[in-house]
VEXKOLMI-781296 format. One record per residue (C-alpha): residue number from 1; x, y, z. Coordinates in nm, 3 decimals, decimal comma. Layout:
BEGIN
<NUM; <X; Y; Z>> ...
END
This chain:
BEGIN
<1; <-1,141; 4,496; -2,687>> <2; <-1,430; 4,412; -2,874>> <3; <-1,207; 4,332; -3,206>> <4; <-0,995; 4,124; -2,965>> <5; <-1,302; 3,932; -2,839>> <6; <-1,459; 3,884; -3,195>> <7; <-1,153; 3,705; -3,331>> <8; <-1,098; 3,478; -3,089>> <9; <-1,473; 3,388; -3,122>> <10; <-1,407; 3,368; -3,503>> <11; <-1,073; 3,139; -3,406>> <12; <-1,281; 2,914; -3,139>> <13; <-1,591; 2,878; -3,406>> <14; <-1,356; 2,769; -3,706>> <15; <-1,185; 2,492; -3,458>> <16; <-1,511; 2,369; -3,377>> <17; <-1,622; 2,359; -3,721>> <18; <-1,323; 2,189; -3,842>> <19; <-1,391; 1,950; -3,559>> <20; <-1,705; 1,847; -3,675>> <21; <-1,618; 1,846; -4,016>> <22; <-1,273; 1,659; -3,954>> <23; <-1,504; 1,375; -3,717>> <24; <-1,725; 1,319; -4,010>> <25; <-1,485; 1,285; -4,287>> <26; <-1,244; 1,073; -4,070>> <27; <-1,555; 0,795; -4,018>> <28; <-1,581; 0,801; -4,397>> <29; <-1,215; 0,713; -4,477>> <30; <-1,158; 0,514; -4,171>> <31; <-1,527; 0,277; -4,296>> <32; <-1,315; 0,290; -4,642>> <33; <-0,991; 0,211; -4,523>> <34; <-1,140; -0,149; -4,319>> <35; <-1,155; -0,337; -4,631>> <36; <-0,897; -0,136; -4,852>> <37; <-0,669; -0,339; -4,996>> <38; <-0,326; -0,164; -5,188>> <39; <-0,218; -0,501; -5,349>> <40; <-0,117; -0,533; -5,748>> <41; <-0,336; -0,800; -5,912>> <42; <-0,150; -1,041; -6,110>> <43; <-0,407; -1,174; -6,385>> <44; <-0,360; -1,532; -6,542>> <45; <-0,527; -1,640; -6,835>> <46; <-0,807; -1,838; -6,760>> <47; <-0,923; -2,133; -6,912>> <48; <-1,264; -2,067; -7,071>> <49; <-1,471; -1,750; -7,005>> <50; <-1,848; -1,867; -6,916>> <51; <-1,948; -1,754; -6,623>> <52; <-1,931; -1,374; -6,536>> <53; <-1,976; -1,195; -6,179>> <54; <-1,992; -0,825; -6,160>> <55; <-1,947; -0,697; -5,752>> <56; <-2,161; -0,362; -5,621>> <57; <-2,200; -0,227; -5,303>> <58; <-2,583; -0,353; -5,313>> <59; <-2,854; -0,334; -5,532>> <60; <-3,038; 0,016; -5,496>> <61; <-3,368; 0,116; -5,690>> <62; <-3,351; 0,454; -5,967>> <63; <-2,972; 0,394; -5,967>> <64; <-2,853; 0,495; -6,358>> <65; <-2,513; 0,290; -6,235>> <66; <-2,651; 0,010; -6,141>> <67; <-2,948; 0,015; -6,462>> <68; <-2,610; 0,023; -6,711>> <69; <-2,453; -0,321; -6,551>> <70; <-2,820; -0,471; -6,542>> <71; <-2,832; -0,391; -6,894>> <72; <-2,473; -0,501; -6,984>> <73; <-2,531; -0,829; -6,737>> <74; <-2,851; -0,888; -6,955>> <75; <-2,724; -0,826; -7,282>> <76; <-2,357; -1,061; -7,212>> <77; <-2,657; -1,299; -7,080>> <78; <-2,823; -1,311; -7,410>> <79; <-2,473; -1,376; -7,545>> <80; <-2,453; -1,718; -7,385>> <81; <-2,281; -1,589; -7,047>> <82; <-2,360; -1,734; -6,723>> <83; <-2,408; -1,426; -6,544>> <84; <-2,412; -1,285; -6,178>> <85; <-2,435; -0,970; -5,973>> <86; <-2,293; -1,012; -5,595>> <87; <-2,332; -0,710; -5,328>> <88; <-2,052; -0,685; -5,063>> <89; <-2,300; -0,532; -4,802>> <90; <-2,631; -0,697; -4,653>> <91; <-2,930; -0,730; -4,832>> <92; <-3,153; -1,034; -4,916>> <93; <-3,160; -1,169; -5,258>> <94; <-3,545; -1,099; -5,270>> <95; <-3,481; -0,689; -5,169>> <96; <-3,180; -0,731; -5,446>> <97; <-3,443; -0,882; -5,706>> <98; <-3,701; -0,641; -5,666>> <99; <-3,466; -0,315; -5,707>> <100; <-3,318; -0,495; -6,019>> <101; <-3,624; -0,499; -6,108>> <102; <-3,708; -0,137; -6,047>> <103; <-3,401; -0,055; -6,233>> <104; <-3,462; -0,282; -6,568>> <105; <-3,788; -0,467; -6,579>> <106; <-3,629; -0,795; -6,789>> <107; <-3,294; -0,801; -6,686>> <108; <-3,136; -1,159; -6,674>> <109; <-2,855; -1,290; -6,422>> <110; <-2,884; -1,465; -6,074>> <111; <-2,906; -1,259; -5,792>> <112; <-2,608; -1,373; -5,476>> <113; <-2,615; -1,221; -5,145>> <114; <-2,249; -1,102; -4,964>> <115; <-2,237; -1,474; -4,807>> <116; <-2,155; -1,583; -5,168>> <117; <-1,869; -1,332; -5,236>> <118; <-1,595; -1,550; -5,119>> <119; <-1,767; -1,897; -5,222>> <120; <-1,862; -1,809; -5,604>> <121; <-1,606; -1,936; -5,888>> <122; <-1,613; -1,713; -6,140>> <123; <-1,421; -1,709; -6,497>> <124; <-1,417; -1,345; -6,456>> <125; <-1,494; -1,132; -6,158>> <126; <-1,575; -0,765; -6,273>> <127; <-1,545; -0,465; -6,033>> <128; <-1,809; -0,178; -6,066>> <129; <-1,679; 0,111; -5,863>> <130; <-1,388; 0,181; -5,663>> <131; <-1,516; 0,054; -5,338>> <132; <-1,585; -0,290; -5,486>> <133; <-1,213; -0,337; -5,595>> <134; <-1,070; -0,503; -5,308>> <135; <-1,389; -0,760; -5,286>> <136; <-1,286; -0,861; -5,643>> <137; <-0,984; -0,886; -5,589>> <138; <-1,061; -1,157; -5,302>> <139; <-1,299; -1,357; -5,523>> <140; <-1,156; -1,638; -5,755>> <141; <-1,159; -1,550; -6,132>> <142; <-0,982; -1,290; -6,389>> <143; <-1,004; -0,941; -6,243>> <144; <-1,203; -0,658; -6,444>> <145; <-1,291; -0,330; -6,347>> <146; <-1,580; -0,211; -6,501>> <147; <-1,531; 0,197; -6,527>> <148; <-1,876; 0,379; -6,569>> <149; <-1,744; 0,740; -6,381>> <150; <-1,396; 0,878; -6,322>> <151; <-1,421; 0,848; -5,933>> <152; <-1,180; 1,038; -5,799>> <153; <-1,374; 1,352; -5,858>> <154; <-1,647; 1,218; -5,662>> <155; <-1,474; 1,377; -5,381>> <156; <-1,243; 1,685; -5,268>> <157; <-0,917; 1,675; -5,371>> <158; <-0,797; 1,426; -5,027>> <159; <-0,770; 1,132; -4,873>> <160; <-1,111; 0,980; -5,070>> <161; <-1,016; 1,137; -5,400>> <162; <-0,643; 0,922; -5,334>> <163; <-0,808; 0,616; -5,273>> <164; <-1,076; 0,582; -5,514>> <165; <-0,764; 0,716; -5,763>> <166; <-0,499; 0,426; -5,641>> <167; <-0,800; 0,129; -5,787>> <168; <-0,693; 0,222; -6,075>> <169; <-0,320; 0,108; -6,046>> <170; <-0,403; -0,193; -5,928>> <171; <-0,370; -0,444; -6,184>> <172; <-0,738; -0,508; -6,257>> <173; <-0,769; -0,516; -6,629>> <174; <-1,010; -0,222; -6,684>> <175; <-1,324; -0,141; -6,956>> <176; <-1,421; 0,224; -6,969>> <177; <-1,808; 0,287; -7,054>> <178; <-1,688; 0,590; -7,302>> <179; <-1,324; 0,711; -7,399>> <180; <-1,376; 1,049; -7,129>> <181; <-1,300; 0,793; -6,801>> <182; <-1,018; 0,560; -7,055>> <183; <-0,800; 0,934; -7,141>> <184; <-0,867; 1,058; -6,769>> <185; <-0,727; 0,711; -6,613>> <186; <-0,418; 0,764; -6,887>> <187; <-0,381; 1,076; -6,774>> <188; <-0,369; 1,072; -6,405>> <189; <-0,294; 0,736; -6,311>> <190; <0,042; 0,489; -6,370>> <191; <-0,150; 0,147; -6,553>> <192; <-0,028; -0,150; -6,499>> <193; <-0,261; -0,300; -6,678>> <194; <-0,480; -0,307; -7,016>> <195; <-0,725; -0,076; -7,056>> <196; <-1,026; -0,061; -7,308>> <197; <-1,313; 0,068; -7,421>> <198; <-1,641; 0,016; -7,520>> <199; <-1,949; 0,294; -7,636>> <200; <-2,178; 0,460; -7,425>> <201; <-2,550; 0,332; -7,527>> <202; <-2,899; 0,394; -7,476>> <203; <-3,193; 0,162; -7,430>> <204; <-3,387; 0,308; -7,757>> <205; <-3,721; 0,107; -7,702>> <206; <-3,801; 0,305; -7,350>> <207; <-3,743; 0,670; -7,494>> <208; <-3,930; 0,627; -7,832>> <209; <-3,915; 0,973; -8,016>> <210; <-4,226; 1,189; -7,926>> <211; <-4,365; 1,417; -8,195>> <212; <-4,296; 1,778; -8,129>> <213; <-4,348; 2,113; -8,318>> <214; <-4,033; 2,299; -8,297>> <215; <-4,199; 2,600; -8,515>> <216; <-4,486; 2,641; -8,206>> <217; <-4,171; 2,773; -7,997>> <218; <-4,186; 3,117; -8,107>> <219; <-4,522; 3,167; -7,999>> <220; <-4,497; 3,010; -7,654>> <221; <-4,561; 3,242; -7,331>> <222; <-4,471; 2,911; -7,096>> <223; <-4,123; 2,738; -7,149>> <224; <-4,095; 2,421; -6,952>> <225; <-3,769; 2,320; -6,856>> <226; <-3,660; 1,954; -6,704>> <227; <-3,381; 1,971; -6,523>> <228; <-3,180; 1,674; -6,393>> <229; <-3,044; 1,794; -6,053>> <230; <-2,817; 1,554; -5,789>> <231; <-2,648; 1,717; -5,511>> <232; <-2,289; 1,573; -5,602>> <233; <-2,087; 1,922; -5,675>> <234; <-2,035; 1,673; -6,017>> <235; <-2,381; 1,835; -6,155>> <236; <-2,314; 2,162; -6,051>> <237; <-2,661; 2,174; -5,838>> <238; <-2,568; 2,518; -5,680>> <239; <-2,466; 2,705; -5,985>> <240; <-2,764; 2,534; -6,204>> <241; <-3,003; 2,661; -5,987>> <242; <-2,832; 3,030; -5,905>> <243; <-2,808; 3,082; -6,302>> <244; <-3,213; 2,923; -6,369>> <245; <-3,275; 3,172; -6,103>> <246; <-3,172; 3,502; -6,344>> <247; <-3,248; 3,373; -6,633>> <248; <-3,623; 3,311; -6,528>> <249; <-3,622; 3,698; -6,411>> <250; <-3,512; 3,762; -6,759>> <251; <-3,768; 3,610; -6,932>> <252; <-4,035; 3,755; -6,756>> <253; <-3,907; 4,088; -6,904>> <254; <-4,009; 3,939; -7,201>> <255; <-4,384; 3,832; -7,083>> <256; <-4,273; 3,445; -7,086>> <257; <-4,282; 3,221; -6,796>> <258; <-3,982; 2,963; -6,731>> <259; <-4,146; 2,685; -6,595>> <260; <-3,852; 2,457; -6,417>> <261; <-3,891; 2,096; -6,326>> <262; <-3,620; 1,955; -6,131>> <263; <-3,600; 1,589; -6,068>> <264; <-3,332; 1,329; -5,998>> <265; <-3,339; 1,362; -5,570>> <266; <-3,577; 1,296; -5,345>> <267; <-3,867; 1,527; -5,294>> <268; <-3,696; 1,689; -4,953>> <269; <-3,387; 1,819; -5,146>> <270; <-3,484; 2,167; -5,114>> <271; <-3,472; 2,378; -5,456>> <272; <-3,474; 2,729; -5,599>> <273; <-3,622; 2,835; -5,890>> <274; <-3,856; 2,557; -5,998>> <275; <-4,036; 2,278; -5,861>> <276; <-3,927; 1,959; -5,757>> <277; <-4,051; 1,652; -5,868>> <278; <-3,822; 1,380; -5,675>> <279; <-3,759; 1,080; -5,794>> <280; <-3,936; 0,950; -6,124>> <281; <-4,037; 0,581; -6,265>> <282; <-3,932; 0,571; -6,615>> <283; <-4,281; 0,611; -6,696>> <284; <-4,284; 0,957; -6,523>> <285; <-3,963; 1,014; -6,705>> <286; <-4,126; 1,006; -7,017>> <287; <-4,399; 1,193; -6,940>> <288; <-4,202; 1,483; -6,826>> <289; <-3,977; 1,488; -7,139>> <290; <-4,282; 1,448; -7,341>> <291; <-4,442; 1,784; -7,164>> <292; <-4,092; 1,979; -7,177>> <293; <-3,978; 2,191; -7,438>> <294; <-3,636; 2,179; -7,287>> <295; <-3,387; 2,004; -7,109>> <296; <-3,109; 2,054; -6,920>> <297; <-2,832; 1,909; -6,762>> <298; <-2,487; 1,927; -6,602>> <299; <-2,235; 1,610; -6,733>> <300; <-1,906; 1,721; -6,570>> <301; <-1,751; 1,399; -6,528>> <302; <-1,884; 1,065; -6,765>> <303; <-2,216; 1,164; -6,921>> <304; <-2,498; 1,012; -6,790>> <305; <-2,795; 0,843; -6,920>> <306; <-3,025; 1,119; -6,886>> <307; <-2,863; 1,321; -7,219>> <308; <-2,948; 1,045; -7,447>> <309; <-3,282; 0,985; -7,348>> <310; <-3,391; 1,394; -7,378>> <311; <-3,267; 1,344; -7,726>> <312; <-3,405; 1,012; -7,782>> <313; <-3,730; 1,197; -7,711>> <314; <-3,668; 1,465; -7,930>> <315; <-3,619; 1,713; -7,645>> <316; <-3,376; 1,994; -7,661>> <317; <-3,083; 2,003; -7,473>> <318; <-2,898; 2,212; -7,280>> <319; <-2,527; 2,121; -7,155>> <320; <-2,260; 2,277; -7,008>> <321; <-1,931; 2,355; -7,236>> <322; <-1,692; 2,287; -6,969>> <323; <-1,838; 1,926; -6,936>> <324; <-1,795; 1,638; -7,137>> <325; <-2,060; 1,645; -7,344>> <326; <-1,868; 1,689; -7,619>> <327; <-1,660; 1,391; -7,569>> <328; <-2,001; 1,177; -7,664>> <329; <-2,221; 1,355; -7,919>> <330; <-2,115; 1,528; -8,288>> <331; <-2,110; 1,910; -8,237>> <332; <-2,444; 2,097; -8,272>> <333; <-2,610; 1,844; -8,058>> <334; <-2,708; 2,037; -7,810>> <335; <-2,720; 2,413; -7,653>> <336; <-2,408; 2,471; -7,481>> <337; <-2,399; 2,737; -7,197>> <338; <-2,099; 2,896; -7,022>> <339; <-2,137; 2,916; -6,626>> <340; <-2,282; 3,246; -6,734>> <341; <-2,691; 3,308; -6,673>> <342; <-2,683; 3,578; -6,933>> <343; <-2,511; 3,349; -7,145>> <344; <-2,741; 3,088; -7,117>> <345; <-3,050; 3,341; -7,184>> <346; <-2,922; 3,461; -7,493>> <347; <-2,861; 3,134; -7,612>> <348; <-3,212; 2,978; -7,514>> <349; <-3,390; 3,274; -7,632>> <350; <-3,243; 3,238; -7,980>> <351; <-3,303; 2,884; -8,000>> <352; <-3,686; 3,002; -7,917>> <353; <-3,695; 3,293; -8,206>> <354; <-3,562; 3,024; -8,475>> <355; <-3,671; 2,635; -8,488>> <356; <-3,483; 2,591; -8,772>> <357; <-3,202; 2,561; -8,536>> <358; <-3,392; 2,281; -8,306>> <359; <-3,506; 2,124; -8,578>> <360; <-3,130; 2,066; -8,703>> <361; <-2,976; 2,001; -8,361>> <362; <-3,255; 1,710; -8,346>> <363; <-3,124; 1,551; -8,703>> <364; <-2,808; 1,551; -8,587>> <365; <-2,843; 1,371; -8,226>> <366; <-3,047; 1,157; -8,358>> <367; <-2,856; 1,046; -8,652>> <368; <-2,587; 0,958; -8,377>> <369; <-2,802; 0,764; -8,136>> <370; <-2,891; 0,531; -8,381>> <371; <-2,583; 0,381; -8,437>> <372; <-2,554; 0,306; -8,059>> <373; <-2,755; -0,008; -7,890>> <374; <-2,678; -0,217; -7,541>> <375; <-2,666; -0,507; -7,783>> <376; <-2,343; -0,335; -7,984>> <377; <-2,171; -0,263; -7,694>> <378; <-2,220; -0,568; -7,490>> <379; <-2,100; -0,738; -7,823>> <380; <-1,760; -0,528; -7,794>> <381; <-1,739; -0,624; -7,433>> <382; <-1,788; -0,979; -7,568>> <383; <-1,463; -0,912; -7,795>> <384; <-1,262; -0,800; -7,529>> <385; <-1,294; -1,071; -7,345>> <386; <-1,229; -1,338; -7,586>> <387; <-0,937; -1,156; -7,654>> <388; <-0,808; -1,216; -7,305>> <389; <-0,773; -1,588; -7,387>> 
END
C-alpha cells in the first residue's frame, strides 16, 4: 500500500511539474510566435549602399553581442557609412546612448528608438539575432542577417530551437562573424540565400599585453584562476564548476591553493568553488587578467570575446576540446581539457612544472591575434557589400 501510494505521489508531482514547466515555456514561444514571421525574403539590388541599419532587441550594458555590432557599426562608420542601430522593444534613445556607451566608449552611429523601425529608409537593413528577423524583414532596404552565435542551440532541442533555426531559411542574405556559425548554418539548414564570412577580431588597444613571468609558475603556492561563467548550458556552468571543484581538492594535496574568480553574471548567481565577482567594467577586466595566472573558459558554440582578450593579455588559457576553440586559434594556443577534472589537473599541473610550454603557447596566440583588427574585418564586410551591387 505504501508503494501504491508513493507512485501515484511520484505520478501527481511529475504532472505538476510538467505543468509549471509546460506554462512557462508556452509564454516564451507564444511572446515569440506574436511577431514571427515564416515569409522568404526576396532581395533586389539596391541602388547605392550608404546608409546602414542594424535591428536588436534593445540596447543592454556588458553585452559582448551588442559591443561586436557597436564596433562593426563604428568601424563601417569610419568607412563613410551612414550608420544606425534601431531596438524593436521600448527604450529611450538617451537609456540606448548611455549603454552604447557602456559597451564601447567611442562608438559612432545614431541611436533610433522602436517608433522609427517602420519609418527609417535604409540601403541595407541588417538583422542581429534571430528574434530581430521578422522586424527587418518589415523595414525598407536589402535584408542582412548579421550571424554572431549559432542560435538554435541557445535552447533545448524544441519549439525555440525550430524557430530561431527556420531565420535562417529565410532569404536574408547572411554574414557569419567566424566560419564555426557559416559550416553549422550549411549544415543544418536549406539556404536560400548567400552566405559569407568575415573574421572574428579583437579590439587590441583595450587588452594591451601585460608583462608576466611564466618561469615564477613553478614556485607559486597560490594559482589564480579567472573564469568566465554564464548560466546558458552553452558555457557549461554546471560541469565548470563540478570539475574546478576536484581539481582544487587536488591541488591542495600538493600544498597549492586554487584561487577561482568567476565573473561574467551578476553577483547573486550563486557559485561553487571560487568567488564571484559579477559583472566587470573593462577596467576591472583588465585588472583581473592582469592578477591571474590562468584563464579559463567554456566556447561551445561561436567563441566569444573573452578568449582573445586572456591572450591579448598574455594570460593562459584553458578551453574545452569539445568546443570550438579550435575552429579560431592555430593549435597549441591554449590548454585543452576533456570534461574530465583529473584531466584537467594533470594538464594544468604540467603547464605549472614547465614555462617553457606557456611561454610557447603565448608566441603562438599572439602571433595570430595580430593579424586580426575590427578595422580588417569591417573592411571585408565593406567588400561584401559592394559586391551586392
Amino acid at each position: 500500500m505504501i508503494n501504491k501510494w508513493k507512485s501515484i505521489l511520484k505520478i501527481k508531482g511529475k504532472g505538476i511539474y510538467h505543468n509549471i514547466q509546460s506554462t512557462v515555456e508556452k509564454k516564451m514561444v507564444n511572446y515569440r510566435l506574436e511577431n514571427y514571421n515564416t515569409t522568404v525574403v526576396i532581395n533586389k539590388k539596391p541602388e547605392k549602399i550608404e546608409k546602414i541599419t542594424f535591428v536588436i532587441e534593445r540596447m543592454a550594458k556588458h553585452s559582448g553581442g551588442q559591443t561586436s555590432i557597436l564596433r562593426l557599426g563604428t568601424e563601417l562608420s569610419k568607412l563613410g557609412y551612414q550608420v544606425g542601430y534601431v531596438v524593436y522593444k521600448y527604450q529611450t534613445k538617451s537609456d540606448m546612448e548611455e549603454c552604447a556607451r557602456c559597451n564601447l566608449s567611442n562608438y559612432q552611429g545614431e541611436m533610433y528608438t522602436n517608433k522609427y523601425l517602420d519609418k527609417l529608409k535604409s540601403d541595407v537593413v541588417i538583422a542581429s539575432s534571430w528574434d530581430t528577423v521578422a522586424f527587418a524583414k518589415g523595414m525598407k532596404g536589402y535584408k542582412m542577417y548579421f550571424l554572431q552565435d549559432y542560435e538554435p542551440y541557445f535552447y533545448p532541442f524544441g519549439e525555440l530551437f525550430l524557430l530561431a533555426q527556420k531565420t535562417y531559411e529565410q532569404g536574408l542574405h547572411m554574414v557569419s562573424l567566424g566560419s564555426w556559425n557559416k559550416e553549422m548554418v550549411e549544415k543544418n539548414c536549406n539556404i536560400v540565400s548567400p552566405l559569407d564570412c568575415v573574421e572574428f577580431p579583437y579590439e587590441r588597444k583595450e587588452y594591451p599585453l601585460s608583462a608576466r613571468n611564466y618561469q615564477e609558475y613553478p614556485k607559486k603556492k597560490e594559482i589564480v584562476l579567472a573564469v568566465y561563467l554564464k548560466y546558458y548550458g552553452k558555457r557549461l556552468p554546471s560541469i565548470t564548476q563540478y570539475m574546478l571543484k576536484r581539481v582544487k581538492d587536488e591541488f591542495l594535496k600538493d600544498g597549492i591553493t586554487l584561487s577561482v574568480k568567476y565573473f561574467g553574471e551578476d553577483k547573486s548567481f550563486h557559485t561553487e568553488a571560487g568567488e564571484n565577482l559579477g559583472m566587470l567594467t573593462k577596467g576591472k577586466l583588465l585588472a583581473l587578467y592582469k592578477k591571474a595566472d590562468f584563464g579559463m573558459v567554456a566556447s561551445m558554440s561561436n567563441v566569444s570575446l573573452i578568449p582573445y582578450e586572456m591572450l591579448a593579455t598574455g594570460l593562459p588559457l584553458i578551453e574545452f576540446e569539445d568546443g570550438t576553440f579550435s575552429y579560431f586559434f592555430p593549435e597549441n594556443s591554449a590548454l585543452l581539457t576533456s570534461l574530465d577534472p583529473m584531466d584537467l589537473y594533470k594538464k594544468l599541473k604540467d603547464a605549472i612544472l614547465h614555462p617553457e610550454v606557456l611561454k610557447k603557447m603565448h608566441e603562438t596566440s599572439y602571433c595570430y591575434l595580430e593579424t586580426l583588427s575590427w578595422e580588417k574585418t569591417a573592411k571585408q564586410f565593406s567588400d561584401i557589400l559592394k559586391g551586392i551591387l
